[in-house]
VMD Tcl script that draws the C-alpha trace (Angstrom):
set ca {
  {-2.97 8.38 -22.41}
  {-6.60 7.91 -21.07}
  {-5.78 7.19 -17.31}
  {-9.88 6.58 -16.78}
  {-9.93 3.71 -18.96}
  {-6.33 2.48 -18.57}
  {-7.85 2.47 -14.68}
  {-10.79 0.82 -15.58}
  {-9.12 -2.02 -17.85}
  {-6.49 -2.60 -15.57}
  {-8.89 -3.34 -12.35}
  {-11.17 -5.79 -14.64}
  {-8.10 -7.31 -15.65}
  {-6.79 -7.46 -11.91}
  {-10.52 -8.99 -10.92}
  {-10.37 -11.54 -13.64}
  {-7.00 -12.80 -12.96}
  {-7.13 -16.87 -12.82}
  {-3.91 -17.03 -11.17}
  {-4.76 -14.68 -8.35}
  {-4.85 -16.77 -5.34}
  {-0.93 -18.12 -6.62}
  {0.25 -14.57 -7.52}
  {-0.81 -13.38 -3.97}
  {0.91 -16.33 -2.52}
  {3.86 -15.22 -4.23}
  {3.22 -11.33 -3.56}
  {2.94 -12.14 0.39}
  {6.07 -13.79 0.14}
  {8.66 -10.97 -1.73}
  {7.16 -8.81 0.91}
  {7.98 -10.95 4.24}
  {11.48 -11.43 2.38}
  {11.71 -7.96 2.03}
  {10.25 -7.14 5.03}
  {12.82 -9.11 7.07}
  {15.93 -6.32 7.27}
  {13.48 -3.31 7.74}
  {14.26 -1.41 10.61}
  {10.75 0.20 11.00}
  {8.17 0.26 13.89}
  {5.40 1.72 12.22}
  {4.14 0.69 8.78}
  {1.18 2.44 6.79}
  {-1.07 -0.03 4.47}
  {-4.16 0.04 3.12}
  {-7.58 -2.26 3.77}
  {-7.76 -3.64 -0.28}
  {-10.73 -2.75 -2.62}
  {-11.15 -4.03 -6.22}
  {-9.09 -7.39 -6.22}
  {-6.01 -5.23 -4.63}
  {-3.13 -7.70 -3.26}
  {-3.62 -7.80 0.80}
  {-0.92 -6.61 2.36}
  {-2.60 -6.89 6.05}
  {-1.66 -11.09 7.12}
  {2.14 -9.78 5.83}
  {2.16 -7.11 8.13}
  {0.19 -9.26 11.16}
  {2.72 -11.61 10.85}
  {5.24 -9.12 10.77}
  {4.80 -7.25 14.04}
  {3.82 -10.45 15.61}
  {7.70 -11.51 14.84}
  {8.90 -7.94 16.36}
  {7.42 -9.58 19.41}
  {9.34 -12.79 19.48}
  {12.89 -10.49 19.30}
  {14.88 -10.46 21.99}
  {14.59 -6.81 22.98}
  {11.30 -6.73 21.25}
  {10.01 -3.00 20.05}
  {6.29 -2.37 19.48}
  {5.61 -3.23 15.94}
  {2.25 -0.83 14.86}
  {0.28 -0.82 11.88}
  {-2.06 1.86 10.30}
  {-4.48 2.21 8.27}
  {-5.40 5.70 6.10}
  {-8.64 8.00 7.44}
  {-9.46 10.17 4.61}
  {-9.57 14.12 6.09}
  {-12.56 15.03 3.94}
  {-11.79 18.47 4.75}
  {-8.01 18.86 3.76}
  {-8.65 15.46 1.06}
  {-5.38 13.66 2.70}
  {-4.89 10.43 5.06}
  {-4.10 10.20 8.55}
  {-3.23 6.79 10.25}
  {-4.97 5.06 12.46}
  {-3.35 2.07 14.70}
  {-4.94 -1.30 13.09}
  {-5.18 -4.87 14.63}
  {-6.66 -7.80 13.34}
  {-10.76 -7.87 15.50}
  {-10.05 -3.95 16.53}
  {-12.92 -2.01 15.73}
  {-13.84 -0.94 12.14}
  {-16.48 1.70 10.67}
  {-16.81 2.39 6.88}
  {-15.88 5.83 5.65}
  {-17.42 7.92 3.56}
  {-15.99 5.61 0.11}
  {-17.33 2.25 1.85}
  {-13.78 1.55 3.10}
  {-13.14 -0.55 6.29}
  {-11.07 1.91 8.76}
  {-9.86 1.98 12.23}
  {-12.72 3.36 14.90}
  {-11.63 5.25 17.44}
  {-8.07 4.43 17.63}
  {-4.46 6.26 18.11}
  {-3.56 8.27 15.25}
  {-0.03 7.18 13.98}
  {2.94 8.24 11.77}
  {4.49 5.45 9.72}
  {7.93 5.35 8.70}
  {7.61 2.69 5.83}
  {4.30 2.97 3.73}
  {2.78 0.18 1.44}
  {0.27 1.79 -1.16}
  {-1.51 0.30 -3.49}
  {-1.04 -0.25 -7.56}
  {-3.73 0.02 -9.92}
  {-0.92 -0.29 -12.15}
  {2.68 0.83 -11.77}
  {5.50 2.03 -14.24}
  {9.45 2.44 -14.67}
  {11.21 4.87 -13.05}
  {8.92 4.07 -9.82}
  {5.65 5.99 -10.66}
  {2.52 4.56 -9.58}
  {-1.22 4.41 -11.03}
  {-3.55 4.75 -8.25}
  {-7.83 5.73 -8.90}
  {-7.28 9.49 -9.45}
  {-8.18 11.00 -6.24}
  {-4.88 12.50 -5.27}
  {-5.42 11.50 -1.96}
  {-1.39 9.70 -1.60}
  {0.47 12.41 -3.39}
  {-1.46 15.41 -1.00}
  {-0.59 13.20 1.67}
  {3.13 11.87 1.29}
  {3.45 16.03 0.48}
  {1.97 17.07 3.81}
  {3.98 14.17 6.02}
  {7.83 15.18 7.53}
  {9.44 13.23 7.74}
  {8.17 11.82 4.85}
  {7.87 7.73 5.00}
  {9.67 5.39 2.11}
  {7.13 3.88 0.07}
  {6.59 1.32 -1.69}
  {3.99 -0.12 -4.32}
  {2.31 -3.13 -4.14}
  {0.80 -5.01 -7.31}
  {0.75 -7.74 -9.42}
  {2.50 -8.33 -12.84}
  {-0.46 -7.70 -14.69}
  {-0.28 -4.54 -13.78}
  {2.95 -3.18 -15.29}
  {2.43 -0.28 -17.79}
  {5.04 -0.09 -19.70}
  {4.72 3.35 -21.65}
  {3.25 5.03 -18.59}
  {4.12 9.00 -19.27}
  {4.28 10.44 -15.49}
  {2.51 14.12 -14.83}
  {4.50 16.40 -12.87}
  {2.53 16.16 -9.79}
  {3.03 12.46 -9.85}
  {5.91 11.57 -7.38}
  {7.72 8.02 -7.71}
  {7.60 5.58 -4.80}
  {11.02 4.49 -3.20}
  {10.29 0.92 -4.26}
  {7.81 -1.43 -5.98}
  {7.23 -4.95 -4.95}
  {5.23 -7.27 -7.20}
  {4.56 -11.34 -7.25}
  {8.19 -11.89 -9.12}
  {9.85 -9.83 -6.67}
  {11.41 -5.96 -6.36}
  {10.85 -4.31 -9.34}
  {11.85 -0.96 -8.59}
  {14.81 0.07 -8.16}
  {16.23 -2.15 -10.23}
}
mol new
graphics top color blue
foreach p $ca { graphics top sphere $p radius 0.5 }
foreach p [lrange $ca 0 end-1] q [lrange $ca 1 end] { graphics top cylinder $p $q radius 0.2 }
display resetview
């Protein structure tokens, strides 16, 4: 299996999706469903590149509920800082108008604000597989880190349909997410 061009076909397909807007309508709403029983405080995302689904008005919306609860925890959200030394993501608190700076992949991240350790993680899917295993760019930069976190969070994968591999063969380094969501709902476990 060629993962470089697999990679490459799946993100023009994923940019040249006609149905896109509808599928992340759809996307945005399996994941406030499943969203709804989650007992976590601190969730891990990711600011999307490359026609990604956008997890981040979920996840607004989300700790903006935690608020409205009668004994209402803080509800935080992070986004990754790549550690170019060590080539794995820390967490940075994230709120919609907080302030952003590029890093060194052209990547929106937090500026300046509290490093954080999230208990649930969303990652995204270049394309995603049975048996939980994920297709990300290549860079490593997920596995190094869900290695190096304790506890380590759950995680779970975010894409569309059109991005289901079906004869994905896994490498042994690659380790499968807890769950995958995509626009028809949970597809992993099933």
């Amino acid at each position: 299996m060629d993962k470089t061009a697999l990679r490459r076909t799946l993100v023009q397909q994923r940019l040249n999706m006609a149905d896109r807007l509808q599928c992340a309508d759809d996307l945005q709403r399996v994941m406030r469903i499943w969203l709804v029983h989650r007992p976590d405080l601190v969730i891990g995302a990711y600011w999307p590149i490359k026609g990604e689904f956008d997890p981040l008005p979920v996840l607004h919306r989300w700790k903006e509920d935690g608020e409205l609860l009668d004994k209402p925890q803080r509800r935080r959200i992070g986004l990754p800082v790549i550690d170019k030394v060590t080539k794995t993501m820390r967490f940075h608190a994230w709120h919609p108008g907080c302030p952003m700076e590029e890093d060194a992949y052209g990547i929106p991240k937090p500026k300046d604000t509290e490093v954080i350790t999230p208990s649930l993680l969303f990652v995204p899917c270049v394309g995603y597989a049975p048996g939980g295993y994920r297709l990300g760019y290549g860079g490593g930069f997920y596995d190094r880190t869900l290695s190096s976190l304790s506890p380590r969070p759950f995680t779970v994968g975010l894409g569309f349909t059109q991005g289901f591999i079906e004869d994905f063969l896994p490498e042994p380094h690659d380790v499968p997410l807890d769950a995958i969501l995509n626009d028809n709902g949970v597809v992993w476990p099933v």
